[in-house]
N, CA and C of each residue as an Amber inpcrd file, in Angstrom:
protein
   531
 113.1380000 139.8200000   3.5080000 114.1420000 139.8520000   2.4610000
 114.4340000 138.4450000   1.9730000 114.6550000 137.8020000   3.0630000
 114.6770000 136.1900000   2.6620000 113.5920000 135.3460000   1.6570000
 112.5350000 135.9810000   2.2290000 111.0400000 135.5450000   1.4690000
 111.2520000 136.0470000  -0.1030000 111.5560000 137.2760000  -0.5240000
 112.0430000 137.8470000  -1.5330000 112.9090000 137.1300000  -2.6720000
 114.2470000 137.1220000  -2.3310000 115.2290000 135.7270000  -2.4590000
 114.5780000 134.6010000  -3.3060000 113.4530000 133.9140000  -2.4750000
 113.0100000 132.6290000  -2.7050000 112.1830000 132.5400000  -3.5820000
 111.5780000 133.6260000  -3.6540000 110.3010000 133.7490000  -4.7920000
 110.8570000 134.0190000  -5.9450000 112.1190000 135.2090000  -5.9310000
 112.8250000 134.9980000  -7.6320000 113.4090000 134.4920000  -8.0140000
 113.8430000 133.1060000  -7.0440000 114.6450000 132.1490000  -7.8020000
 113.6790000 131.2100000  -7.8740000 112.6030000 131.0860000  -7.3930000
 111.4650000 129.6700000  -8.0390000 110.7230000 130.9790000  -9.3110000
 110.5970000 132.0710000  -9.2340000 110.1790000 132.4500000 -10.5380000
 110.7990000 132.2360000 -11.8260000 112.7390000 132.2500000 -11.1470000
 113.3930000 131.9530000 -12.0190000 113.6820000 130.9210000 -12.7680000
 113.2490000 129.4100000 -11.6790000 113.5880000 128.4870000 -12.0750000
 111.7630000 128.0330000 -12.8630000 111.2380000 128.3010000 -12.8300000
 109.5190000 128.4700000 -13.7220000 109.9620000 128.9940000 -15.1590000
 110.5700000 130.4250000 -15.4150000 110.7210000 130.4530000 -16.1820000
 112.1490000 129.6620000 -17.1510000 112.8710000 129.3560000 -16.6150000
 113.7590000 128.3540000 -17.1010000 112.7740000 126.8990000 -17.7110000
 112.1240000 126.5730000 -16.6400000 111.7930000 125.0980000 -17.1980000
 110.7000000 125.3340000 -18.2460000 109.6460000 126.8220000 -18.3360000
 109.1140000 127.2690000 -19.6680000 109.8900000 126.7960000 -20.7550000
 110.8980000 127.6250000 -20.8710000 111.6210000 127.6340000 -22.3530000
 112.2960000 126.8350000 -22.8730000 112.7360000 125.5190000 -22.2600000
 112.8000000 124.7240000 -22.5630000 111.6690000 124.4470000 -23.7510000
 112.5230000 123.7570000 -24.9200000 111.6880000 123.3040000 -26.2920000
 111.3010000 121.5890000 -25.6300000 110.4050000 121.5260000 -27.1260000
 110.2940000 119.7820000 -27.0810000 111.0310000 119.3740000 -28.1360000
 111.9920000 119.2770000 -27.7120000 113.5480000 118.7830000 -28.9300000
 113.5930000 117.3420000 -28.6520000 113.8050000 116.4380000 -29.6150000
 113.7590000 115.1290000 -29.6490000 115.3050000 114.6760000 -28.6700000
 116.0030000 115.5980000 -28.9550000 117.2890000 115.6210000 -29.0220000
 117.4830000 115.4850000 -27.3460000 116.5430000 116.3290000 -26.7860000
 116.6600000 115.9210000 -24.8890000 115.8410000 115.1060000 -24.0290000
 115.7730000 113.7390000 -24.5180000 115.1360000 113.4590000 -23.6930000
 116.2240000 112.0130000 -24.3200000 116.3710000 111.1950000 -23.4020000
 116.5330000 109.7110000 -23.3060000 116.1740000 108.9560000 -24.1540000
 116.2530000 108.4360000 -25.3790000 115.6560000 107.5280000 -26.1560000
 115.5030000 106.3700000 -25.1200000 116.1180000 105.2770000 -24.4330000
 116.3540000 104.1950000 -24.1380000 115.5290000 104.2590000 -23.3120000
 115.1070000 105.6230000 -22.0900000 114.2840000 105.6660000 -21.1080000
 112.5070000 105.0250000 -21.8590000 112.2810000 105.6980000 -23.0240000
 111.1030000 105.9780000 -23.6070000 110.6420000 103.8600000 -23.9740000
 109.3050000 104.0500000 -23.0390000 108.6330000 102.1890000 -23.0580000
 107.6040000 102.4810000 -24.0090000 107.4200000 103.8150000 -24.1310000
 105.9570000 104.2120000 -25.4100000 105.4500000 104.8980000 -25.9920000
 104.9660000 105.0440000 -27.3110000 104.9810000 106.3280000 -28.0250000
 103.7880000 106.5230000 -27.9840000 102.8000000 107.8440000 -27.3520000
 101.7450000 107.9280000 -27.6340000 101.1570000 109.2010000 -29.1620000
 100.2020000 108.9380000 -29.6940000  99.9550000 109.5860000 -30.1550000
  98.2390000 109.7960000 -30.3660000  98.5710000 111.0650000 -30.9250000
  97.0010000 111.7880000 -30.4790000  96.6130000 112.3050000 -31.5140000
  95.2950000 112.7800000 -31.4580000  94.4930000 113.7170000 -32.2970000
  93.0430000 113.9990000 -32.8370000  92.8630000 114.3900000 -33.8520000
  91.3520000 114.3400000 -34.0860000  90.9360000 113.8730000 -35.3530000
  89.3060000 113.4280000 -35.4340000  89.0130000 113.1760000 -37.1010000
  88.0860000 114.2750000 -37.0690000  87.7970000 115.0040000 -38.3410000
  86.6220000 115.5250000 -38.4180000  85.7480000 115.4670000 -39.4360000
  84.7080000 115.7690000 -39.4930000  83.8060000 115.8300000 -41.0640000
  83.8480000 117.6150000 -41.1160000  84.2000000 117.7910000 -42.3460000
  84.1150000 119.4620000 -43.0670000  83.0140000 119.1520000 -44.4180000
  82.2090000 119.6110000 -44.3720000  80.9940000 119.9050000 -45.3970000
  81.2810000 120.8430000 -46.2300000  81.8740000 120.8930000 -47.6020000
  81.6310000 122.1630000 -48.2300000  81.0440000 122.7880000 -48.5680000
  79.1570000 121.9070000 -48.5560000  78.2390000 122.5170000 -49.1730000
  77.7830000 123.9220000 -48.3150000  78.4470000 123.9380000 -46.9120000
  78.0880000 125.0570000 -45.8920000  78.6620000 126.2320000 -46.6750000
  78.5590000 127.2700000 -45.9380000  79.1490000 128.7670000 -46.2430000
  80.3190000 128.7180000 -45.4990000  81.4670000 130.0190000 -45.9360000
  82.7320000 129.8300000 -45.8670000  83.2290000 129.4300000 -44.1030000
  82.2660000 129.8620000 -43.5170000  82.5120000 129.7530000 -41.8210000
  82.5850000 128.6580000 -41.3640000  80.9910000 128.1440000 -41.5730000
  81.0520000 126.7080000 -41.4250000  81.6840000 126.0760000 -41.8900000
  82.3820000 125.9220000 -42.8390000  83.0270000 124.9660000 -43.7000000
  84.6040000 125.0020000 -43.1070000  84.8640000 126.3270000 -42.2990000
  86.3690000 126.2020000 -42.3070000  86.0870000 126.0890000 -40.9170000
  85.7270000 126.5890000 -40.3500000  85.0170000 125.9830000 -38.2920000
  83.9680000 125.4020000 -37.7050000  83.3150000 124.7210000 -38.5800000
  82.1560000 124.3760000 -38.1310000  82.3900000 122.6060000 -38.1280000
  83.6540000 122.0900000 -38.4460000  83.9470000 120.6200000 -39.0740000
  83.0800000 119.8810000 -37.3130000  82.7500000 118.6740000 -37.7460000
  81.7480000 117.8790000 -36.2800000  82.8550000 116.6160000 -36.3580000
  83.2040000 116.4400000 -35.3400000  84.1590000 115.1480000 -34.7410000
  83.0510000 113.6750000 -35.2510000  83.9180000 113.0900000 -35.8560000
  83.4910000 111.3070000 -36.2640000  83.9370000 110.6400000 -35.1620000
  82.7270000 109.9550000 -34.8510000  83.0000000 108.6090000 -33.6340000
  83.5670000 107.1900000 -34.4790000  84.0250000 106.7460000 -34.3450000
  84.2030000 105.5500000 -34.5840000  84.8200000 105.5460000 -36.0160000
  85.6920000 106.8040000 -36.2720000  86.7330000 106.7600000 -37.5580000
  87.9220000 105.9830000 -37.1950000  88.6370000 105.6930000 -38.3580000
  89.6020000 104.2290000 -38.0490000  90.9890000 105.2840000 -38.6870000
  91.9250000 105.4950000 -37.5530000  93.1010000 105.8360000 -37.9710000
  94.3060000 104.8760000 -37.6560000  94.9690000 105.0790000 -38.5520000
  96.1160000 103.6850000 -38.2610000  97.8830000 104.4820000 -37.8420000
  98.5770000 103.7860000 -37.8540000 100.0660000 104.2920000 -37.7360000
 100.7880000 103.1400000 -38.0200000 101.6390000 102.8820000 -39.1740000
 102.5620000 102.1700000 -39.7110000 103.6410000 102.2050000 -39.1920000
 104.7620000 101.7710000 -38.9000000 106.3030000 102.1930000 -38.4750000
 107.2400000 101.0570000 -39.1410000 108.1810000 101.6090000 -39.5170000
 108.9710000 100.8060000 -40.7250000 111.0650000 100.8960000 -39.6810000
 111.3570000  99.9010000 -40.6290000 112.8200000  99.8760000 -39.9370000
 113.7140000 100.5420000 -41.0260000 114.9630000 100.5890000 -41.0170000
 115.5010000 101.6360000 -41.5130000 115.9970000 101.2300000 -42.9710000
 115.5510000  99.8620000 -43.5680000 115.5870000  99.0580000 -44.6740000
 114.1460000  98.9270000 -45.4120000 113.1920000 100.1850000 -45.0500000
 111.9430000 100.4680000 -45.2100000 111.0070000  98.9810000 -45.3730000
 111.1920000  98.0600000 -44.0300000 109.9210000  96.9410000 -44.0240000
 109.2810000  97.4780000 -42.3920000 107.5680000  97.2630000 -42.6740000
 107.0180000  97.1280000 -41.9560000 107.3520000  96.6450000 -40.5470000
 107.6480000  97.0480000 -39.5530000 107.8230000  96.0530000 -38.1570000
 106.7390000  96.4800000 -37.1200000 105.9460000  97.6840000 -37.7370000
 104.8650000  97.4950000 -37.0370000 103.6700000  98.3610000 -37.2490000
 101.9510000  97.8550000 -37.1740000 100.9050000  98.1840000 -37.4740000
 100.0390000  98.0070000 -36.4300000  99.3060000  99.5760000 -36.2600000
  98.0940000  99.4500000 -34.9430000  97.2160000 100.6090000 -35.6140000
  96.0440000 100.0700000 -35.0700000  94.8820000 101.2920000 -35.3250000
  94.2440000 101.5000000 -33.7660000  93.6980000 102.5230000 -34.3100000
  92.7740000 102.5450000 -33.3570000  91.0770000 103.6450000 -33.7410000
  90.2250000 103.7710000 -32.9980000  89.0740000 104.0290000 -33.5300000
  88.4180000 105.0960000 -32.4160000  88.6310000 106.7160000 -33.0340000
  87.9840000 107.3730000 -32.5950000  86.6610000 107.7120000 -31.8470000
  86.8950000 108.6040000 -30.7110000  85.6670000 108.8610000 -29.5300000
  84.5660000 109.6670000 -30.0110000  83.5530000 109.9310000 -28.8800000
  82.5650000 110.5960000 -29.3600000  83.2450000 112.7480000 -29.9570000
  84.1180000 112.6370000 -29.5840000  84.8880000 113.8840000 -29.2560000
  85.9500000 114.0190000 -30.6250000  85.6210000 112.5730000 -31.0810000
  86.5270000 112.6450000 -32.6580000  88.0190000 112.5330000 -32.4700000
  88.4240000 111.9090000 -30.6620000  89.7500000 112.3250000 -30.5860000
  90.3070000 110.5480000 -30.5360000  91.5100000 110.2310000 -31.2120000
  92.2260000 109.1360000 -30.7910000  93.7650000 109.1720000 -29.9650000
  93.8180000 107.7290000 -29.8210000  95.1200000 107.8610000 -28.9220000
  95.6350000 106.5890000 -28.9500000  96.3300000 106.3480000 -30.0220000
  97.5920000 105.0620000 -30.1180000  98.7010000 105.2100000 -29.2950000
  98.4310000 104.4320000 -28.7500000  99.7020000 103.8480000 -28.0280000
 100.4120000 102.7190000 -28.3180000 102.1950000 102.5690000 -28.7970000
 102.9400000 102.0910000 -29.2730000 104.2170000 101.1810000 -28.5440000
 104.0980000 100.3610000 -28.0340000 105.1700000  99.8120000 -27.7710000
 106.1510000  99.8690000 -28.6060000 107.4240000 100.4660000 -27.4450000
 108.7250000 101.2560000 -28.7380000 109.6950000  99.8960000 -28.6330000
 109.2030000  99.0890000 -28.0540000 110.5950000  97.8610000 -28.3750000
 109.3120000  96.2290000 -28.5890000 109.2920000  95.9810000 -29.9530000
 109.2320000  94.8780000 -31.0640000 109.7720000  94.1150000 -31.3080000
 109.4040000  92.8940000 -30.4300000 110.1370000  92.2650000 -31.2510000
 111.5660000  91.9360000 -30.8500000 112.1260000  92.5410000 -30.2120000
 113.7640000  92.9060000 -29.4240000 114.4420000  94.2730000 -30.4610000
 113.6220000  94.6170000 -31.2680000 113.3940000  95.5510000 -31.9890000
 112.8540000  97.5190000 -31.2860000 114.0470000  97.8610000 -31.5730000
 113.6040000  99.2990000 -30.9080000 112.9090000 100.4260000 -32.2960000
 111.8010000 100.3500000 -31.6760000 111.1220000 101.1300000 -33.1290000
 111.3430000 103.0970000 -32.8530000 111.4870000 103.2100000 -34.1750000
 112.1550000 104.8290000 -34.5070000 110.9910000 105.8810000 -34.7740000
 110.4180000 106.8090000 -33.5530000 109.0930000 107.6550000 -33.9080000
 109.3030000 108.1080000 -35.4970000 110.5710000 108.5660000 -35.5820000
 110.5100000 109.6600000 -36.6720000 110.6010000 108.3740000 -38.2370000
 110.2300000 106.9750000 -37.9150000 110.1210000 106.0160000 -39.1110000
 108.8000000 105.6770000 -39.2760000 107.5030000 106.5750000 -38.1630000
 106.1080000 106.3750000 -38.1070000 105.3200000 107.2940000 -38.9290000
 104.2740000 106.6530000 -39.3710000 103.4080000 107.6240000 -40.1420000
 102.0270000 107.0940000 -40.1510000 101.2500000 108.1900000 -39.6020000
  99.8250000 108.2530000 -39.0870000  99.0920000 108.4960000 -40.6820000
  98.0700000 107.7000000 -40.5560000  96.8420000 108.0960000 -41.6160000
  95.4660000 107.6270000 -41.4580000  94.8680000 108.2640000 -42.4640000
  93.0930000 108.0700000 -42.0160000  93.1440000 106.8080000 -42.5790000
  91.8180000 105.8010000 -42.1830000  91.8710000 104.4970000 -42.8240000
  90.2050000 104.6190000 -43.3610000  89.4370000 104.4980000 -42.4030000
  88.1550000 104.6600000 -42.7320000  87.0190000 105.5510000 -42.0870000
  85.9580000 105.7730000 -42.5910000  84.8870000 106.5380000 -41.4510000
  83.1770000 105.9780000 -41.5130000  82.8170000 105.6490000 -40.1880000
  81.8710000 104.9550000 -40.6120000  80.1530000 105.7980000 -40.7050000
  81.0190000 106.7350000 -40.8640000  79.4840000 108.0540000 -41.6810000
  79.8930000 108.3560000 -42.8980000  78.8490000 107.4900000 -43.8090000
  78.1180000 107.6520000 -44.7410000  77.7780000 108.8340000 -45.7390000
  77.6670000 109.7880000 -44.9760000  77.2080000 110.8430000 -45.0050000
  78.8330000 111.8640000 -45.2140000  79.6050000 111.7060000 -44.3990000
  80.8840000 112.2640000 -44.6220000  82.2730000 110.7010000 -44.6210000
  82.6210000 110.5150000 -45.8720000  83.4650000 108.8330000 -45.8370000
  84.4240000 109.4140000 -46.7600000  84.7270000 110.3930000 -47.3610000
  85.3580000 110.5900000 -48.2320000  87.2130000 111.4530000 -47.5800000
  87.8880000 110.7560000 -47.6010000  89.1670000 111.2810000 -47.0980000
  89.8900000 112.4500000 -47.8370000  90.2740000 113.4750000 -46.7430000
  91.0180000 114.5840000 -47.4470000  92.5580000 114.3950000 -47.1720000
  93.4070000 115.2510000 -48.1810000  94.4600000 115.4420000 -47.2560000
  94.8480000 117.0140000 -46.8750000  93.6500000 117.4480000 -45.7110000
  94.1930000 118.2290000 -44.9810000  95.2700000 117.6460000 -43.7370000
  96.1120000 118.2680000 -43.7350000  97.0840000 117.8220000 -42.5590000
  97.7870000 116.6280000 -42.6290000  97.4560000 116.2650000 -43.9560000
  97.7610000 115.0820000 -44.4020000  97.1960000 113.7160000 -43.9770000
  95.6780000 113.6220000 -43.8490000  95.4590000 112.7240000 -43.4200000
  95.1150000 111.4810000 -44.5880000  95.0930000 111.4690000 -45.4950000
  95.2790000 110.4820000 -46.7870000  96.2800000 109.9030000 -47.1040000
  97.5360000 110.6940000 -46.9690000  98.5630000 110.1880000 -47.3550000
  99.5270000 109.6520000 -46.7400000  99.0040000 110.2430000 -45.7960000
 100.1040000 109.9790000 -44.3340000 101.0780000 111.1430000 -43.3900000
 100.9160000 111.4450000 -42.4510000 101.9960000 111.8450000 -41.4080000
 102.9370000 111.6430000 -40.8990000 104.6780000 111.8060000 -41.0290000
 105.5780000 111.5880000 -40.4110000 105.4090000 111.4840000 -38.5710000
 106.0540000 111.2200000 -38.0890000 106.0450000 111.3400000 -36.4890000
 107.3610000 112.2390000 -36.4440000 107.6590000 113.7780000 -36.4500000
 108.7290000 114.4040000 -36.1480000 109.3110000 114.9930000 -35.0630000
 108.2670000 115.8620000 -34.3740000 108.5990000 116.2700000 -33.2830000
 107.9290000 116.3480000 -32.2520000 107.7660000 115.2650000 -30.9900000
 107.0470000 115.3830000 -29.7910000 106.5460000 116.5520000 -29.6190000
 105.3670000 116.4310000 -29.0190000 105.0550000 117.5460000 -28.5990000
 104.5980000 117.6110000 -26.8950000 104.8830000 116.5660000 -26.1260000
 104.8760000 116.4530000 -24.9380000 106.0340000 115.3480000 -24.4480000
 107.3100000 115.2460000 -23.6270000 108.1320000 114.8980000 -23.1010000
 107.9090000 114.7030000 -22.0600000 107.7010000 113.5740000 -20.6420000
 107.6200000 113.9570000 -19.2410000 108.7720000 112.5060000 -19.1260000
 109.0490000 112.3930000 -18.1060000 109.9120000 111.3130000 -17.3510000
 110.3320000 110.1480000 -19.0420000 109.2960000 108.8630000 -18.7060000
 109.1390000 108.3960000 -19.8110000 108.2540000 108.0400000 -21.0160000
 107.6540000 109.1400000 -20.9300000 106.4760000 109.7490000 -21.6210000
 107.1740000 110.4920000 -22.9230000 106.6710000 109.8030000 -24.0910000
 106.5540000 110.6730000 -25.1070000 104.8860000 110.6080000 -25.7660000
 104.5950000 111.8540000 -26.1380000 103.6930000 112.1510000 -27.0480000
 103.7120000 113.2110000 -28.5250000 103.0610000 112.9750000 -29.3140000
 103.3950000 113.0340000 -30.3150000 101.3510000 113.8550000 -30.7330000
 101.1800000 114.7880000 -30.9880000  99.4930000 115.4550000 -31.2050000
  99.9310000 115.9580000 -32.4660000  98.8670000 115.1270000 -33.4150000
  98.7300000 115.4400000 -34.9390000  97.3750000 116.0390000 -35.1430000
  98.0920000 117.4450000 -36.4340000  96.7080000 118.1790000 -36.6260000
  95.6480000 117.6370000 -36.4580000  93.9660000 117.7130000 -36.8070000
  93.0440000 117.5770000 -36.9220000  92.8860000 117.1160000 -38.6300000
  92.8600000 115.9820000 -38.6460000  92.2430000 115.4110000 -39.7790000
  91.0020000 114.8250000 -40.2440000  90.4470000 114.9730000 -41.6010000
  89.5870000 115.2370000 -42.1200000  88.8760000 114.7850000 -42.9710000
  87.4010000 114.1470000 -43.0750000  86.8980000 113.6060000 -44.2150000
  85.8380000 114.3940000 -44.5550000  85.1160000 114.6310000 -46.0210000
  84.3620000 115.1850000 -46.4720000  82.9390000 114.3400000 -46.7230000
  82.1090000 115.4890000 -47.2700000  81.2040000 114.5170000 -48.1200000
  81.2200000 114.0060000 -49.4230000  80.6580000 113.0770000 -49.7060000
  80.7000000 112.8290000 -51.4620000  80.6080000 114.2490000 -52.5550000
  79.8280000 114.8130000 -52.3380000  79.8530000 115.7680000 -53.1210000
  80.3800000 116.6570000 -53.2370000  81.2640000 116.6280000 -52.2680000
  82.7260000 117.8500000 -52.3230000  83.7250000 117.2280000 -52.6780000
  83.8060000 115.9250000 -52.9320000  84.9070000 115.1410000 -53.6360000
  84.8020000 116.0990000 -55.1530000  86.7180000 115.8560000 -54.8430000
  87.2320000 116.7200000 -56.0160000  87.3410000 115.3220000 -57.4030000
  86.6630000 116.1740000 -58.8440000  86.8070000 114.8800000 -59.6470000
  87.8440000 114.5660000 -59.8280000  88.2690000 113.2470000 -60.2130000
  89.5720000 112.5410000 -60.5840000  89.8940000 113.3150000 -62.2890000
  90.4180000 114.3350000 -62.5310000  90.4580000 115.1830000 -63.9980000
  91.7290000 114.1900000 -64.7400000  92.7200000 113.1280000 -63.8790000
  93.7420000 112.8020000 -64.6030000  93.4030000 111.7460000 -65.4470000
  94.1070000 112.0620000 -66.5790000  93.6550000 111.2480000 -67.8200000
  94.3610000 109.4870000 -67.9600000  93.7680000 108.8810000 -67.3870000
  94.0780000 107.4800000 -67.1880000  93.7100000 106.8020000 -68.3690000
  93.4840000 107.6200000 -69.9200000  93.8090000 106.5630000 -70.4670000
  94.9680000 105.8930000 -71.0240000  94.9920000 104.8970000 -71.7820000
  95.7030000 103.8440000 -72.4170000  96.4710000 103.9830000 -73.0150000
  96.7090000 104.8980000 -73.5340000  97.2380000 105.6300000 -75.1000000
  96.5120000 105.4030000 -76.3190000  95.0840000 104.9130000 -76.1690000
  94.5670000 104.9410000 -77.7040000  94.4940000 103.4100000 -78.3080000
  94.6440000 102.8160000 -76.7870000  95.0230000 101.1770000 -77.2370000
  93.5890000 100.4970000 -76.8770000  92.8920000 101.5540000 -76.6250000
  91.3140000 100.3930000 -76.3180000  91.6130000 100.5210000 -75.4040000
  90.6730000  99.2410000 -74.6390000  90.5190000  98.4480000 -73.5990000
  89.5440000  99.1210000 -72.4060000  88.8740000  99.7170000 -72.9470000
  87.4320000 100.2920000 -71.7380000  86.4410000  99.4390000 -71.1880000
  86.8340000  98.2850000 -70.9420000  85.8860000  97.4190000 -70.6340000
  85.0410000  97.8520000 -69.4620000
């Protein structure tokens, strides 16, 4: 009976520490020495058929993703890249105090920078990897561990580049040099 007892209160306390969210809101800011963040690059081919093209994307080695982080007077206080594995996956890691400066995840924003295939170099913004990614909500919390896993982002080939259709001209003033 005793044995009984013990098992539904560690089942109980399992499912308690399940449901717990990853809320920014519980964990220690001051504890946190580093922000990691994660994810993937991929190449998507459109010239494939609809399968391939939407699951078939192949991980870029040596794609260049960066993460900006700004202070709350929107200037730069800090810039790191880093350069994807054979697996297409990266992992910046951020020192959260700059400077004597405590830097703010949710003032970070991840983006693609470059890819060094040729063959697929052309940046999309699926998941937003062109334009940039906020840092909003951890998605792993431990002691003083934060992490932060951004979709799977994406470059194409040249020939699935969408044309530029916006009309950049002049108003009729010349100048096509």
């Amino acid at each position: 009976m005793r044995g009984m007892a013990m098992l539904i209160f560690a089942v109980l306390l399992i499912v308690m520490g399940c449901t717990q969210t990853a809320d920014a809101s519980n964990y220690e800011e001051s504890k946190i020495k580093t922000i990691h963040v994660g994810g993937k690059v991929l190449c998507q081919d459109c010239t494939q058929g609809w399968n391939e093209w939407v699951h078939g994307a192949k991980p870029i080695k040596g794609g260049k993703v960066s993460v900006t982080c700004m202070d709350e007077r929107s200037r730069v206080v800090y810039y790191g890249s880093d350069l994807t594995d054979e697996k297409g996956q990266f992992d910046l890691i951020i020192n959260k105090n700059i400077n004597g400066k405590e830097l703010k995840a949710k003032l970070c924003s991840v983006r693609l920078v470059s890819s060094p295939d040729a063959t697929c170099n052309i940046p999309t913004n699926f998941a937003g990897g062109r334009t940039g990614v906020k840092l909003n909500r951890p998605s792993l919390m431990y002691r003083d561990l934060v992490k932060y896993t951004i979709d799977p982002f994406y470059y194409t080939t040249p020939t699935c580049e969408k044309p530029d259709t916006d009309d950049h001209s002049d108003n009729g003033h010349g100048g096509h040099y």
